[in-house]
C-alpha positions, -999 to +999 in steps of 0.1 A: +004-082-028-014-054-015-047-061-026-050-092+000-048-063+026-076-041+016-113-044+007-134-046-020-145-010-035-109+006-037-084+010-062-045+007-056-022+033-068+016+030-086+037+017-056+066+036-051+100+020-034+107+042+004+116+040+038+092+032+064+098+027+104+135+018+091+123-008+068+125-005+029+089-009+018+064-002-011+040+024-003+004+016-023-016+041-021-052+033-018-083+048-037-119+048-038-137+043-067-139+082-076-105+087-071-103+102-039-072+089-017-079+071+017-044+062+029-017+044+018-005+008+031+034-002+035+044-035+022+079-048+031+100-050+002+118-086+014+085-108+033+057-092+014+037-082+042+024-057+060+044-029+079+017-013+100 
């Protein structure tokens, strides 16, 4: 799911199950190509979108 929400050139990370702004979400952290982390996106657990 995450992947729609970032470009091309990165590589997503294990999601991990959390609490964000009050809302149980998967945090994906987000990669680029020689491994150095960028940020992480939240993706609500129930919709499947974007907590931002």
């Amino acid at each position: 799911m995450a992947m729609k929400y970032v470009g091309s050139g990165v590589i997503l990370g294990k999601p991990v199950l959390t609490t964000y702004k009050r809302i149980r979400v998967w945090q994906v952290p987000v990669y680029t190509r020689d491994h150095k982390f960028l940020n992480n996106i939240y993706i609500d657990n129930k919709t499947g979108r974007k907590v931002d």
